[in-house]
C-alpha positions as a Python dict, from the first residue, in 0.01 Angstrom:
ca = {
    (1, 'X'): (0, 0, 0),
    (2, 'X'): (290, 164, 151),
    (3, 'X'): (564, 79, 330),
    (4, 'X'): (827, 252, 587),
    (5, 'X'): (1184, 325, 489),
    (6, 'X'): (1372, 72, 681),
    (7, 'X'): (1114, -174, 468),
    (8, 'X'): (1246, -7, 141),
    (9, 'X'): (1604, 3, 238),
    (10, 'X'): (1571, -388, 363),
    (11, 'X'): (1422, -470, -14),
    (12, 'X'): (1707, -253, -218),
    (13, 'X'): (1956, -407, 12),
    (14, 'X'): (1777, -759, -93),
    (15, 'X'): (1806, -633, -478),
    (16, 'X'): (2193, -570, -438),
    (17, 'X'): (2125, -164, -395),
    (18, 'X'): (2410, -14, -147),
    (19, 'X'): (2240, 146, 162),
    (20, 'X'): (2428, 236, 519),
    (21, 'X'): (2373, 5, 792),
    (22, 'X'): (2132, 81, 1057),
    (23, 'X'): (1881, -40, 1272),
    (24, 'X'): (1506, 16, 1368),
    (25, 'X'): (1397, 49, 1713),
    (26, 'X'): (1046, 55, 1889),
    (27, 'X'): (1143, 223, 2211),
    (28, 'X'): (1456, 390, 2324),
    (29, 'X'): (1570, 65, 2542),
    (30, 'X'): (1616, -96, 2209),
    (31, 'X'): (1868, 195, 2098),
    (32, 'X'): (2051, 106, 2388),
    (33, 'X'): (2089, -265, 2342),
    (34, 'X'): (2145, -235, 1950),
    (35, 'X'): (2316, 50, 1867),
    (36, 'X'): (2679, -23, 1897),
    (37, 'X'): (2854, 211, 2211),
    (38, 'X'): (3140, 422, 2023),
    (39, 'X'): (3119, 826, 1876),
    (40, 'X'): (3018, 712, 1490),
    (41, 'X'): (2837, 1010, 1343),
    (42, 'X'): (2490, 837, 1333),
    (43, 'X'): (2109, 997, 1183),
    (44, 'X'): (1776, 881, 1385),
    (45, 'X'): (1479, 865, 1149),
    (46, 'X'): (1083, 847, 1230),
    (47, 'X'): (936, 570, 1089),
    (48, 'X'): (603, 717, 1000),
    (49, 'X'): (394, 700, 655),
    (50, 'X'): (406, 1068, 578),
    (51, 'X'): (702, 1325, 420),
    (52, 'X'): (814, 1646, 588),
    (53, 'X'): (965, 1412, 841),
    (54, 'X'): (1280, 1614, 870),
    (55, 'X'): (1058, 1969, 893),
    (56, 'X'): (884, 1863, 1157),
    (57, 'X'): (1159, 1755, 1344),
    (58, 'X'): (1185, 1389, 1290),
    (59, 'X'): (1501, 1367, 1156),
    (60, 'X'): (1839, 1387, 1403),
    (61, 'X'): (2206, 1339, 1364),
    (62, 'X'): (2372, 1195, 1661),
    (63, 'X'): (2741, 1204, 1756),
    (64, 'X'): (2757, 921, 1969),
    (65, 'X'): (2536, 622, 2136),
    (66, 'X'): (2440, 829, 2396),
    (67, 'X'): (2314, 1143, 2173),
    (68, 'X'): (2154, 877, 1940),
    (69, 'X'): (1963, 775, 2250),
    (70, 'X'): (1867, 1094, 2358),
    (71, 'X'): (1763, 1162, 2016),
    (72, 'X'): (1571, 852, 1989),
    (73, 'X'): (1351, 954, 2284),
    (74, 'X'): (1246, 1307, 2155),
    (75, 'X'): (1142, 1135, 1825),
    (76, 'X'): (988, 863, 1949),
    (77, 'X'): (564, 957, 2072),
    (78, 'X'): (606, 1240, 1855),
    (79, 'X'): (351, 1359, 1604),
    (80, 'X'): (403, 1425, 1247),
    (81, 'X'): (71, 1519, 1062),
    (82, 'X'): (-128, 1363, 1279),
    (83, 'X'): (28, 1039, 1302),
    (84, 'X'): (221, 896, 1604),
    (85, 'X'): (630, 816, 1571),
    (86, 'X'): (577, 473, 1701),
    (87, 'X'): (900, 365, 1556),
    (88, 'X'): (1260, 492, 1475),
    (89, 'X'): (1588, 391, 1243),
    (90, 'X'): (1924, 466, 1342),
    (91, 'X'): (2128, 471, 1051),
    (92, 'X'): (2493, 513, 997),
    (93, 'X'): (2566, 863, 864),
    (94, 'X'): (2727, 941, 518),
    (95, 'X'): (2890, 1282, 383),
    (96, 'X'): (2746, 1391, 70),
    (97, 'X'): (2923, 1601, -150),
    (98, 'X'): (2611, 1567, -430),
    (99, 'X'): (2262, 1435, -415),
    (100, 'X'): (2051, 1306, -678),
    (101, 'X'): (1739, 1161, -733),
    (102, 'X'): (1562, 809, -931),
    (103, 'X'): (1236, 715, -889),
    (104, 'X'): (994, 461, -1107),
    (105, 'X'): (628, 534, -1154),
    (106, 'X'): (295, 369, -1316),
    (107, 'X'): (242, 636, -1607),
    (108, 'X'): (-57, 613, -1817),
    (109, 'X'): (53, 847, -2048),
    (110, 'X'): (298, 638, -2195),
    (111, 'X'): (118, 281, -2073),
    (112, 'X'): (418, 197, -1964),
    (113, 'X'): (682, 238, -1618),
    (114, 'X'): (830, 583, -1647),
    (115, 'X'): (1230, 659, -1501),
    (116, 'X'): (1221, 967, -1335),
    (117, 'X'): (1530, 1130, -1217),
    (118, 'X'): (1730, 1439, -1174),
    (119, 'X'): (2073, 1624, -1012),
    (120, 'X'): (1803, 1795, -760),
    (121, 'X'): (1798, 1536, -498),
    (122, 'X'): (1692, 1575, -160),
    (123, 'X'): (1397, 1781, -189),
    (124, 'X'): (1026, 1658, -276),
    (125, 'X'): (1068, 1565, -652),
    (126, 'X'): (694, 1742, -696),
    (127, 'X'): (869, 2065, -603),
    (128, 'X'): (1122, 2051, -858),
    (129, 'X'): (846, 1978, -1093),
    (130, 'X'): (673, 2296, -1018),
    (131, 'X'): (987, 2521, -1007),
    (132, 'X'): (1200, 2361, -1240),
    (133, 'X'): (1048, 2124, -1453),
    (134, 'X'): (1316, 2135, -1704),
    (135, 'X'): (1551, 1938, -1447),
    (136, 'X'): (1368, 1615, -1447),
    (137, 'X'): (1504, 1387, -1660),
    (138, 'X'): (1225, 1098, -1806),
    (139, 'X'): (1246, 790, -1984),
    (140, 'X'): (976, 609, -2048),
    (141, 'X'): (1003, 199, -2064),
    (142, 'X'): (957, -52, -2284),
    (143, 'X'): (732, -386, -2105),
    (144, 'X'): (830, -577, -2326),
    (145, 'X'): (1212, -512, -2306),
    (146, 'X'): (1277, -349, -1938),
    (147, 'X'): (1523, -90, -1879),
    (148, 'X'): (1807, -203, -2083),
    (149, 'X'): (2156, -113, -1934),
    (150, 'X'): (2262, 105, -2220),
    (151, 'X'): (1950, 293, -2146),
    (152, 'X'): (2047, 295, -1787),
    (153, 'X'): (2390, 454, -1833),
    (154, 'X'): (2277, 706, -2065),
    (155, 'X'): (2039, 829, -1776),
    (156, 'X'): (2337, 799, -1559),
    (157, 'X'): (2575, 986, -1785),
    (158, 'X'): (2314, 1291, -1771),
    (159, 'X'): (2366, 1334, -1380),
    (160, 'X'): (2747, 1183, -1360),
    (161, 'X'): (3033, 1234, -1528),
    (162, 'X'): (3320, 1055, -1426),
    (163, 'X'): (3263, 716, -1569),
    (164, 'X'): (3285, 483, -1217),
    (165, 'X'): (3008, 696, -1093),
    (166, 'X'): (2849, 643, -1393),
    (167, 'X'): (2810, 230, -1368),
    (168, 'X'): (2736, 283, -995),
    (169, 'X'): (2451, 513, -1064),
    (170, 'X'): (2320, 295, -1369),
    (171, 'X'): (2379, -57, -1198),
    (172, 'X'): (2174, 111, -931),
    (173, 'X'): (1860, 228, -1214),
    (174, 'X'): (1848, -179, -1349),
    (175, 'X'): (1863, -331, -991),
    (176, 'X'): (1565, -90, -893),
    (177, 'X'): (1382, -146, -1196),
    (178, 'X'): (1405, -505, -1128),
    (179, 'X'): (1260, -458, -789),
    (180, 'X'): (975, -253, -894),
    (181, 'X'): (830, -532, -1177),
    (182, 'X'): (933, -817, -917),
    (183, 'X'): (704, -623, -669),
    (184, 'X'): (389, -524, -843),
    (185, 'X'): (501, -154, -769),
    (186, 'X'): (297, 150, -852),
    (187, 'X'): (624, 382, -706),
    (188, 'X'): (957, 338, -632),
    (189, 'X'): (1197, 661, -527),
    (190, 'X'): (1590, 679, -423),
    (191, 'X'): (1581, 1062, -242),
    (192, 'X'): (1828, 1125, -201),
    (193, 'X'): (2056, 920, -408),
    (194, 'X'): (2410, 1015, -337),
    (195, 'X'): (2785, 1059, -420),
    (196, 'X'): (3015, 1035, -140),
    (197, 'X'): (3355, 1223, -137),
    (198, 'X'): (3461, 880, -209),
    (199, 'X'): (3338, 883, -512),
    (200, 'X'): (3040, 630, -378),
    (201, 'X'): (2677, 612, -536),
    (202, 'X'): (2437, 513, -189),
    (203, 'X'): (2076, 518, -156),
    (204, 'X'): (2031, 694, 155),
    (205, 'X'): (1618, 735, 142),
    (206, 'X'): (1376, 524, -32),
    (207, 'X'): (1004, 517, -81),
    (208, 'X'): (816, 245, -208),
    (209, 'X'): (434, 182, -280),
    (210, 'X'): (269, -120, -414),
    (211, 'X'): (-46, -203, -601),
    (212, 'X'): (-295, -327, -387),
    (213, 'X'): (-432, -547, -633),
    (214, 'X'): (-83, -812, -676),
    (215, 'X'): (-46, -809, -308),
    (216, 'X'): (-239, -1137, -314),
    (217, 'X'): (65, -1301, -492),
    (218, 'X'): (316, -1057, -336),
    (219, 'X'): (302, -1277, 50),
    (220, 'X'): (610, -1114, 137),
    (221, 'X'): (531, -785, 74),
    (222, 'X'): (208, -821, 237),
    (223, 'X'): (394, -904, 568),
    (224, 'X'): (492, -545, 581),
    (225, 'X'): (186, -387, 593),
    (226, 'X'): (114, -138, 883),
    (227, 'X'): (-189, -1, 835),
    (228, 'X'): (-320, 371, 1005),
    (229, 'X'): (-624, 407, 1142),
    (230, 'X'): (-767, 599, 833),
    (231, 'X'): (-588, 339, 587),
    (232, 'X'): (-767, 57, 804),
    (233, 'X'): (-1117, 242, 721),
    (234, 'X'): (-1055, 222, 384),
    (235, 'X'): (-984, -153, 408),
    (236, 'X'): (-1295, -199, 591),
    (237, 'X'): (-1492, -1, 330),
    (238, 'X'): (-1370, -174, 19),
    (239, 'X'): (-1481, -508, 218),
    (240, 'X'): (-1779, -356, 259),
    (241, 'X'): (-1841, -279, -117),
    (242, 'X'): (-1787, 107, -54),
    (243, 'X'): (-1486, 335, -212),
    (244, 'X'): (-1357, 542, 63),
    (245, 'X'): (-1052, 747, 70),
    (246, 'X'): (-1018, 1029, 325),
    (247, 'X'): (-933, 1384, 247),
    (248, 'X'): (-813, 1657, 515),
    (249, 'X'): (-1191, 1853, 470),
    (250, 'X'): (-1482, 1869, 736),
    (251, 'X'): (-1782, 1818, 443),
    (252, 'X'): (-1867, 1457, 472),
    (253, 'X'): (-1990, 1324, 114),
    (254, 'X'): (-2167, 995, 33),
    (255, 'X'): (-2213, 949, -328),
    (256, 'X'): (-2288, 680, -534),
    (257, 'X'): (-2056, 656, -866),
    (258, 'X'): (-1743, 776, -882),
    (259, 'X'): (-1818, 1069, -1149),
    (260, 'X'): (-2107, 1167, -930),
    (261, 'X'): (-1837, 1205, -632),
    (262, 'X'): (-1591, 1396, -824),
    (263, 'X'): (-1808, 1609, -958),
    (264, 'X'): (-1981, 1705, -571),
    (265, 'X'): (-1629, 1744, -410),
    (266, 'X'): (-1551, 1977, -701),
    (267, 'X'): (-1885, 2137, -616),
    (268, 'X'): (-1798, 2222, -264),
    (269, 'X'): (-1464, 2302, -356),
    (270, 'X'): (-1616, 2596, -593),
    (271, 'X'): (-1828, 2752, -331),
    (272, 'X'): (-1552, 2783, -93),
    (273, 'X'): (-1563, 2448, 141),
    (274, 'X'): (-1306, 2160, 127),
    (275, 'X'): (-1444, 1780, 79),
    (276, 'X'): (-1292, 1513, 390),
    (277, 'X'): (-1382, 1230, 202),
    (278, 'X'): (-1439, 1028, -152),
    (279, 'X'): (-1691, 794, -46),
    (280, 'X'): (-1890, 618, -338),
    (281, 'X'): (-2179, 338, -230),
    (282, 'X'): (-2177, 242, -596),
    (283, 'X'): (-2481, 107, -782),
    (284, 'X'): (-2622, -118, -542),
    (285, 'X'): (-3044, -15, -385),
    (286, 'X'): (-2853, -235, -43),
    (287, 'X'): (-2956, 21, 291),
    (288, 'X'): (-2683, -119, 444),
    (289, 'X'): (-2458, -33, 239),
    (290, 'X'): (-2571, 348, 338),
    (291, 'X'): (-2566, 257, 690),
    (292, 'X'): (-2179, 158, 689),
    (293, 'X'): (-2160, 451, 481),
    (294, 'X'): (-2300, 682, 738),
    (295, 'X'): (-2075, 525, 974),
    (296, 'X'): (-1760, 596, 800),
    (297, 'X'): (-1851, 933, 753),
    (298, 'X'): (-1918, 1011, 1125),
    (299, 'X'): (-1606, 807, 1265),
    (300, 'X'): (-1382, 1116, 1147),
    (301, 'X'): (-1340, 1361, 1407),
    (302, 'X'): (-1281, 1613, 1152),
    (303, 'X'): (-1654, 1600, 946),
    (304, 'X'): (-1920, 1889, 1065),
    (305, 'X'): (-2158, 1847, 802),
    (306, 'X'): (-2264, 1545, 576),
    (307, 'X'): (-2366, 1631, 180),
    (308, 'X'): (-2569, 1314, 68),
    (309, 'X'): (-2605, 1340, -325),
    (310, 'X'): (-2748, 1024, -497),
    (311, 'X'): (-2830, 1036, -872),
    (312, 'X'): (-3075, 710, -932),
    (313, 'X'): (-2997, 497, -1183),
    (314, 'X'): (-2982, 141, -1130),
    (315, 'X'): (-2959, 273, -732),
    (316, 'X'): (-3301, 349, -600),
    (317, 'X'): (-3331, 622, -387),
    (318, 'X'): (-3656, 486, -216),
    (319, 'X'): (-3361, 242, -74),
    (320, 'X'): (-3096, 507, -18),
    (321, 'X'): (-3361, 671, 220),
    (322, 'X'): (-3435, 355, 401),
    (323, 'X'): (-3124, 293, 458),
    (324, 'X'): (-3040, 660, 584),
    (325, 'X'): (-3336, 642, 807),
    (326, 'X'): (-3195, 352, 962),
    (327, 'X'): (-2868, 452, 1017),
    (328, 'X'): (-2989, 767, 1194),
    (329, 'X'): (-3219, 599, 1414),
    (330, 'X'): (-2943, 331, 1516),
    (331, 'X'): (-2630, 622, 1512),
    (332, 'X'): (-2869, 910, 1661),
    (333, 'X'): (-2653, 1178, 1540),
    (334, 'X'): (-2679, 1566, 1527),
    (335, 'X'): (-2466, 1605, 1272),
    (336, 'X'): (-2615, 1850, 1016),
    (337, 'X'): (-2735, 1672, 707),
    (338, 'X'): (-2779, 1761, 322),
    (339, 'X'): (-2960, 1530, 118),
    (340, 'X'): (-3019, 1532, -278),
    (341, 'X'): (-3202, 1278, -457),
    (342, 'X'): (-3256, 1229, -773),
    (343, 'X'): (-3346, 978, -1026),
    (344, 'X'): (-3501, 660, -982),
    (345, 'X'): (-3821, 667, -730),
    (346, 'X'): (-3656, 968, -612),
    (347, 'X'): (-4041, 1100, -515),
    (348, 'X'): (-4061, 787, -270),
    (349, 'X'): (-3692, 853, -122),
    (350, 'X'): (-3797, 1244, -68),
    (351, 'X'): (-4115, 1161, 98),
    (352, 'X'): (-3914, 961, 353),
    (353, 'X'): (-3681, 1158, 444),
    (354, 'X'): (-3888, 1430, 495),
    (355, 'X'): (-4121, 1232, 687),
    (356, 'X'): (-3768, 1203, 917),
    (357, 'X'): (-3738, 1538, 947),
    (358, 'X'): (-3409, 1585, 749),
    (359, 'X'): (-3369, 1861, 470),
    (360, 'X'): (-3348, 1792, 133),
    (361, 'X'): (-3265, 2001, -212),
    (362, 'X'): (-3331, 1976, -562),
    (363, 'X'): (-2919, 2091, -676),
    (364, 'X'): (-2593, 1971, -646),
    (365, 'X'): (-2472, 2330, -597),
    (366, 'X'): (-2785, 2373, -324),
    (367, 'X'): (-2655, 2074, -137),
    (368, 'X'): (-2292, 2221, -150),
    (369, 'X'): (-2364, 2607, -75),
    (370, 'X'): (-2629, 2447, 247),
    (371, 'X'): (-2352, 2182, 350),
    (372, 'X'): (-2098, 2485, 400),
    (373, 'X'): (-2373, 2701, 595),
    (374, 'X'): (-2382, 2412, 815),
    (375, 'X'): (-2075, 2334, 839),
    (376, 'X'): (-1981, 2628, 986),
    (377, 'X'): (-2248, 2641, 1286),
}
């Protein structure tokens, strides 16, 4: 689950993290009523679950109430990647002289929460990592202890050096870590984290994501939630018993394990196409469970051609057929289809689709190579 940034600055504020003031506002009358009327240098944010906000024009700075208004109202209906600025946060400005960044992450590497951080603030940490990997500082965390505030300081002393910045910065790293346990968090991120030329440590940007698997103890957290349209598909899936996630591809898949569905968006990624969704039925023989499936699949705008590849195991594919033929007959698509079976009464499954008039193939790499054909007619 992920949350906005006023939601993250409202929780480090909670946690005793230093932030600027500001306020979020749904429509530009709110600006009006709650931004205070005087010529403080202010920055208007979108409010939008995506990054590249500032590239694509979603991030202002505004000289005055009025500009922040004005500002406010180009942002606001605007879309970023596809999603809608339904929301902005005015913010009080600050002048940087350097920016840093701290961020916490789930690492399985080390079984343990890792402390990421480094002097390159202000850019996408995963860039850094690719150009300059050498500049990312990690520690990795002891459970059992927590981030200790010796440890703290001497992650602190690696990106400050004048020893007030130094407790800022590290009083900052325990109070996050703190908030990330407390939260069930699977990410945490100050970018940037800065130093004024008052010799202040703020957090100016924060990101945080949560594991969806606390948030029934995490009630407060929950509360938060603001789910997309593609999120809420996912949601409905997992109710379901499917696995969906969607990708940014036009090759529908419907798989059942998750191997399996690795392995076939790998597939069409090696002949040339690009997957738009993990979607894994699992190991149940349930047809319904392929007609939700097939309903997913041709909700997204995006999907020209559906790859079906079912390996039978403890799923029958006699059932994955039934259920396929009823979904078509109910959804009456024309949506090019792919099937594969194979495995358990995969004969009986074949027989019935083909008695439905819908191609099959004995390959993974024949479903992927006739998927793209189609996908492109």
């Amino acid at each position: 689950m992920k949350i906005h940034e006023y939601q993250a600055r409202n929780l480090f504020r909670k946690y005793g993290i230093p932030v600027p003031d500001g306020v979020v506002c749904h429509s530009v009358k709110e600006v009006e009523e709650q931004v205070p009327n005087d010529q403080k240098l202010r920055v208007v944010k979108a409010q939008v679950h995506v990054g590249g906000r500032g590239k694509a024009g979603g991030v202002k700075l505004a000289k005055s109430k009025a500009e922040a208004i004005e500002k406010a109202g180009e942002i606001l209906g605007m879309d970023i990647k596809g999603l809608t600025v339904e929301k902005v946060l005015v913010a009080d400005a600050v002048d940087i002289e350097k920016e840093f960044y701290v961020g916490l992450i789930n690492d399985r590497n080390t079984k343990s929460v890792t402390l990421m951080a480094s002097a390159e603030g202000g850019v996408e940490i995963e860039e850094v990592a690719r150009v300059s990997p050498e500049k990312i500082i990690k520690m990795a965390i002891d459970p059992t202890m927590g981030l200790m505030d010796w440890q703290a300081r001497k992650i602190a002393l690696q990106l400050f050096k004048d020893p007030k910045e130094v407790r800022q910065a590290a009083t900052i790293l325990v109070k996050l870590y703190k908030l990330y346990v407390d939260t069930d968090s699977s990410l945490a991120e100050i970018n940037p984290l800065v130093l004024t030329p008052d010799k202040q440590v703020l957090a100016i940007d924060g990101k945080m994501n949560f594991d969806d698997n606390a948030l029934f103890r995490q009630k407060e957290i929950l509360s938060m939630r603001e789910v997309t349209e593609d999120e809420q598909k996912e949601i409905d899936a997992n109710e379901k018993g499917l696995s969906y996630v969607k990708l940014d591809g036009n090759i529908g898949c419907m798989v059942n394990g998750a191997g399996l569905a690795m392995a076939t968006m790998d597939m069409i990624k090696l002949y040339g196409g690009e997957p738009a969704n993990f979607l894994d039925i699992g190991g149940s023989s349930n047809p319904q469970k392929v007609v939700d499936a097939m309903n997913i699949l041709l909700s997204d705008k995006n999907v020209t051609a559906v790859m079906i590849n079912i390996f039978g195991g403890i799923t029958r594919c006699d059932d994955v057929a039934r259920g396929l033929v009823t979904a078509l007959t109910e959804i009456k698509t024309k949506m090019p289809i792919v099937i594969r079976l194979s495995g358990t009464n995969a004969k009986e499954g074949l027989e019935i689709i083909k008695g439905f008039g819908l191609p099959t193939v004995s390959t993974m790499s024949e479903a992927a190579k006739k998927a793209i054909e189609l996908s492109k007619k």
